[in-house]
N, C-alpha and C positions, 0 to 999 in steps of 0.2 A: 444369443451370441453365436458368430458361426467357429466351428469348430474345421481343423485341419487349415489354420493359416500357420506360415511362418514367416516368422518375420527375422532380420539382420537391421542393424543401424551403423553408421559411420556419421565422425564429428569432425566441424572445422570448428578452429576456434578463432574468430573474428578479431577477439581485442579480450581485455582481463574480465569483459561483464559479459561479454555474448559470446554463446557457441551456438555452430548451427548445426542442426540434428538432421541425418536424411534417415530416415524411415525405410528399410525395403520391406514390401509385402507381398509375399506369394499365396494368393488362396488356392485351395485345387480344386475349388470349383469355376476358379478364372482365367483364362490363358493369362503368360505374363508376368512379369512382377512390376508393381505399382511402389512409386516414391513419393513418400510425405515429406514435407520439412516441418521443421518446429526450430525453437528458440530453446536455449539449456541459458537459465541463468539463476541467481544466485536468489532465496527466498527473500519478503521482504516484510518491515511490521511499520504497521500504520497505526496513531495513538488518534484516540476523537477527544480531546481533553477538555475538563472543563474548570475553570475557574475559580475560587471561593468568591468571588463577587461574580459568578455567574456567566462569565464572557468564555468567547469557545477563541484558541490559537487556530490561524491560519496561516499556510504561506503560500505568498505570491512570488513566482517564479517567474521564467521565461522557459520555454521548453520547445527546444531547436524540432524533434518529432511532430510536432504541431503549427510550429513557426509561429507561437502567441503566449502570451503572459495566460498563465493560470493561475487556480486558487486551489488549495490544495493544504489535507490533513498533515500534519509531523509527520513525513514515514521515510524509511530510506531501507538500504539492500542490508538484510542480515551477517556481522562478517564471519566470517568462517571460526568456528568453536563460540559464537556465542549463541548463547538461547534469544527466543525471538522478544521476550518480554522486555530482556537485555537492549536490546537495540533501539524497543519501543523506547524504551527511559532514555535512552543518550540520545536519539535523534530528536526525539521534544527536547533536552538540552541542548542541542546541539544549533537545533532550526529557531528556534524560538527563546532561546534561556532560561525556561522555562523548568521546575523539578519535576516529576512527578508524585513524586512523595508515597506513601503507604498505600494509597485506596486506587490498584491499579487491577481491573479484572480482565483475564483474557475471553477472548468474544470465540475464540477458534480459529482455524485456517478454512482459507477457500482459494475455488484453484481460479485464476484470474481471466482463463481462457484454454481451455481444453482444449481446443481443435491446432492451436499455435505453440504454447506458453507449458512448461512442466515442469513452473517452480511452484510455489504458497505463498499466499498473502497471508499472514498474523494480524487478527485485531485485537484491538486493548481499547478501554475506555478506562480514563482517567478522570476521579473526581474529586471537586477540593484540593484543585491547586493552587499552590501559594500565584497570586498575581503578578508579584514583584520576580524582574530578571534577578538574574544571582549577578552577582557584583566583577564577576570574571569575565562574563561573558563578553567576546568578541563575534559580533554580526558577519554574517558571511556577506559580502557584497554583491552576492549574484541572489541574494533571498531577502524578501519583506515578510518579517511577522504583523499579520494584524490580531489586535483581539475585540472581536465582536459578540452584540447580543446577539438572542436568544433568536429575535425579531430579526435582527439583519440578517445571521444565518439563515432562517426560513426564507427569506426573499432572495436571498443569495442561491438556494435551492432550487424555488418556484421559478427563479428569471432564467435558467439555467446558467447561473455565470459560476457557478458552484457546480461543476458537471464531471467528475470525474469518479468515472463509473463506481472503481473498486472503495474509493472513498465515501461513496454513496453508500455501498453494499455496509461498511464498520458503519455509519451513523444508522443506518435500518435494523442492523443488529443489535444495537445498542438501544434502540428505540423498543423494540420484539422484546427484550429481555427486561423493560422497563428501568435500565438504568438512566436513560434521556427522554425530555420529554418537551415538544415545542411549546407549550403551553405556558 
């Protein structure tokens, strides 16, 4: 690591989810000072849940950054004073109707993109959930739950129509720690 940089940063804040971070960096062994930008936004927890009959939740969005429908784990942005387990349990009820109930382990944080991004991603794997929505629940109209096997998730994987990076990253941790398994 080089030593004798400094560094200053100034924020703009875009909207209540994004601010934008400029970086100043002066090394002394560089003429100049160099600007980064990055993203300041808010942490977020993603659940890989799985079913007592075996079926894993998914939701199918539309995601205007993309300009196309994805598939995509329960996860949404952390809200401010909740823990991220917290958020994991409400956004599967929230996405899905789904509870998470007692058997929820957290996987860790990982950062989602280093060179842009300086929030955390939280994973949780959920197992033995009850299958049945709760009897409240109202469907958000801009989200589809589906729930699939074992099998269509793997295919869903291998076709890459299941391609969402940091989504990938909670199911491969959950796999490494042998709490899932495609088999």
């Amino acid at each position: 690591m080089k030593k004798n940089v400094e560094t200053s940063r100034t924020e703009q804040v875009l909207s209540p989810w994004v601010t934008l971070v400029t970086h100043h960096v002066c090394d002394a062994g560089v003429p100049g000072v160099h600007q980064f930008h990055s993203i300041k936004q808010a942490d977020y927890a993603t659940v890989f849940a799985v079913t007592k009959d075996g079926k894993i939740p998914l939701v199918r969005q539309y995601r205007p950054a993309l300009e196309r429908i994805t598939l995509e784990l329960p996860s949404g942005l952390v809200d401010a004073g909740e823990q991220p387990e917290q958020a994991a349990v409400r956004e599967l009820l929230e996405e899905t109707g789904l509870v998470a109930g007692s058997k929820i382990e957290a996987l860790g944080s990982l950062s989602p993109d280093t060179a842009r991004l300086g929030n955390r991603l939280w994973g949780f794997f959920a197992e033995g959930v009850n299958p049945e929505k709760t009897a409240d629940w109202q469907p958000d109209s801009q989200l589809e739950c589906l729930l699939v096997t074992k099998a269509e998730f793997k295919n869903l994987v291998l076709t890459c129509q299941f391609d969402h990076a940091l989504n990938l990253a909670v199911v491969s941790q959950s796999v490494a720690r042998g709490l899932f398994s495609f088999d």
